[in-house]
C-alpha positions, 0 to 999 in steps of 0.5 A: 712469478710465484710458482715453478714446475719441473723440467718439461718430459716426453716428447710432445709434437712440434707447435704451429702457430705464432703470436708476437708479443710486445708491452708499450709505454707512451711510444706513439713516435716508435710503435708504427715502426716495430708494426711495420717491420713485423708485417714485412717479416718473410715468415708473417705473424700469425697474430700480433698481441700488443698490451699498453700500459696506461699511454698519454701520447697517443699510442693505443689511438695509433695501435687502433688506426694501424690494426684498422689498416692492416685488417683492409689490406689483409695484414697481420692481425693486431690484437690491443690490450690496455693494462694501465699501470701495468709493468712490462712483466706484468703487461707481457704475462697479459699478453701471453695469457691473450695469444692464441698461438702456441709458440710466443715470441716476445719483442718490444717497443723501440725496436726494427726487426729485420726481415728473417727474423720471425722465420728465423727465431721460431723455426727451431721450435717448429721444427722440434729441435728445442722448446724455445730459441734466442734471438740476436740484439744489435745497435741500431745507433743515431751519431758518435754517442750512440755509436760508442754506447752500443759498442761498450754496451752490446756483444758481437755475435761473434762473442756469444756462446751459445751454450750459455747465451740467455736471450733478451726480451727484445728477441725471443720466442718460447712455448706458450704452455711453458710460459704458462707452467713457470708463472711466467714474467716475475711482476714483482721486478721492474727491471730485469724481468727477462733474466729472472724469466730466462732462468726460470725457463731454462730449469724447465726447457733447457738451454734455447737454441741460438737464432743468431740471425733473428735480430732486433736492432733498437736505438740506445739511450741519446745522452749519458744522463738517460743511459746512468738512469737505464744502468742504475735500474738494471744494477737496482733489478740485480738487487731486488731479485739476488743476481750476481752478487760475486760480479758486482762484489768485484766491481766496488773492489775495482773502484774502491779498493784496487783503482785508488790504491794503486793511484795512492801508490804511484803518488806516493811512491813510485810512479811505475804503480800507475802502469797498473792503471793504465794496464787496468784501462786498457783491459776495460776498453780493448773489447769496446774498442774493437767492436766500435772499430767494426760498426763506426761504419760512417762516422766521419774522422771527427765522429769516430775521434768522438766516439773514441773519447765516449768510451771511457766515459760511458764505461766508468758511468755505467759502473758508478751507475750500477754501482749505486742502483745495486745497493738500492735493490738489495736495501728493496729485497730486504724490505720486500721480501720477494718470492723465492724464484729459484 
């Protein structure tokens, strides 16, 4: 992304036409899966455009096979781009630049869609009431640790306002024609990418609307170790390009400052300090909490004791894990220089 335009003006005519967009990496075990769930979609695709990124496993040989398929049974037509080396914003700007709809929606490797969810998410568009719309995300969990994850990590619908809601790439469809006028996707950030573009849209298109009914499930990260590695990138894309500093300014004088203090004190001095800890734990886990008590569905007794005991641990890591990646990022910024997005 290295140029922006202004606010779009006028009224334009609503846009017919719909291509979904996906970038793949090595996800041969996912990817027919994501293909299924689009061409059951209630309100069918237009065109899939899919752009692969350099795969080893597989993929573009079961992207091929299942385009041949589709086109005998007369399904949704999917488009293969290879781009080796690309990065995701790199791969989706590809796609982009190859749909032939006017309206984009952008989903990605590793995710089901429910059914409504095409119909759902563009029908705002369609219908001329906003330049582009936001879909839902929502855990699509395997066991106690992944059940716990997506409860600390993944809002309710309910906890969303849709006033300042800003969507993930998971769920997401936009005018191609404002894609195209803000640069679309910043290549230069790995992580992150869909926020910076979100931002940047938002100057030109306004607050999208908010499809709560177009969701995307997808499956978290399987162990702690893959999840510390997914915040420490996503800390490390805050970095690179500039975002929240103040939020991440609060975290290292959560964690540096005001937790070992008020251990200091009620060690030293009087152990009435450590309600304050214990008072700080209970703020950080209430919201988690309550929503794995909504979605721990059916987990045995054990699982959700499991589960339960995950929290504290998958909250504390997230943050170490941000907390390192952040300073990785600005240390990136500085050396690299990026463009100037807002």
């Amino acid at each position: 992304m290295t140029t922006t335009s202004g606010p779009a003006v006028g009224p334009t005519a609503p846009p017919t036409g719909v291509s979904v967009i996906a970038t793949v990496f090595n996800e041969a075990g996912t990817v027919e899966a994501l293909l299924d769930s689009l061409a059951a979609q209630h309100r069918p695709p237009d065109e899939i455009v899919v752009v692969d990124g350099g795969s080893t496993d597989g993929t573009v040989a079961r992207l091929r096979a299942w385009a041949g398929a589709a086109a005998a049974r007369r399904g949704p037509a999917l488009r293969v781009v290879e781009r080796p080396g690309a990065n995701i914003a790199a791969g989706r700007n590809a796609a982009i630049a190859a749909a032939r709809g006017p309206i984009v929606a952008v989903t990605d490797a590793g995710v089901r869609l429910v059914p409504g969810w095409l119909g759902d998410l563009v029908a705002p568009i369609e219908a001329g009431a906003a330049r582009w719309a936001a879909g839902f995300f929502a855990s699509d969990p395997r066991g106690a640790f992944e059940t716990a994850l997506g409860a600390a990590t993944l809002p309710e619908v309910g906890e969303i306002d849709p006033a300042r809601f800003l969507p993930s790439s998971r769920s997401v469809a936009f005018r191609k024609d404002d894609a195209e006028a803000i640069g679309g996707y910043p290549a230069w950030l790995d992580y992150g990418e869909d926020l910076v573009f979100d931002l940047v849209l938002r100057q030109r298109a306004g607050q999208p609307a908010f499809a709560p009914t177009a969701v995307a499930r997808f499956r978290p990260r399987p162990t702690l170790g893959a999840f510390a590695t997914q915040y420490y990138r996503y800390a490390r894309g805050d970095g690179k390009a500039g975002l929240w500093p103040r939020r991440h300014a609060v975290r290292y004088a959560t964690y540096v400052g005001a937790g070992p203090a008020l251990a200091v004190l009620s060690i030293a001095h009087r152990p009435a300090w450590a309600l304050g800890l214990a008072a700080g734990l209970v703020a950080m886990l209430a919201r988690p909490v309550r929503r794995l008590v909504h979605q721990w569905g059916d987990l045995s007794l054990p699982g959700r004791a499991a589960a339960l005991l995950w929290l504290p641990l998958i909250r504390v890591t997230g943050d170490v894990a941000k907390m390192v990646g952040y300073p990785a990022g600005l240390g990136w910024r500085r050396a690299h220089r990026p463009p100037r997005w807002r």
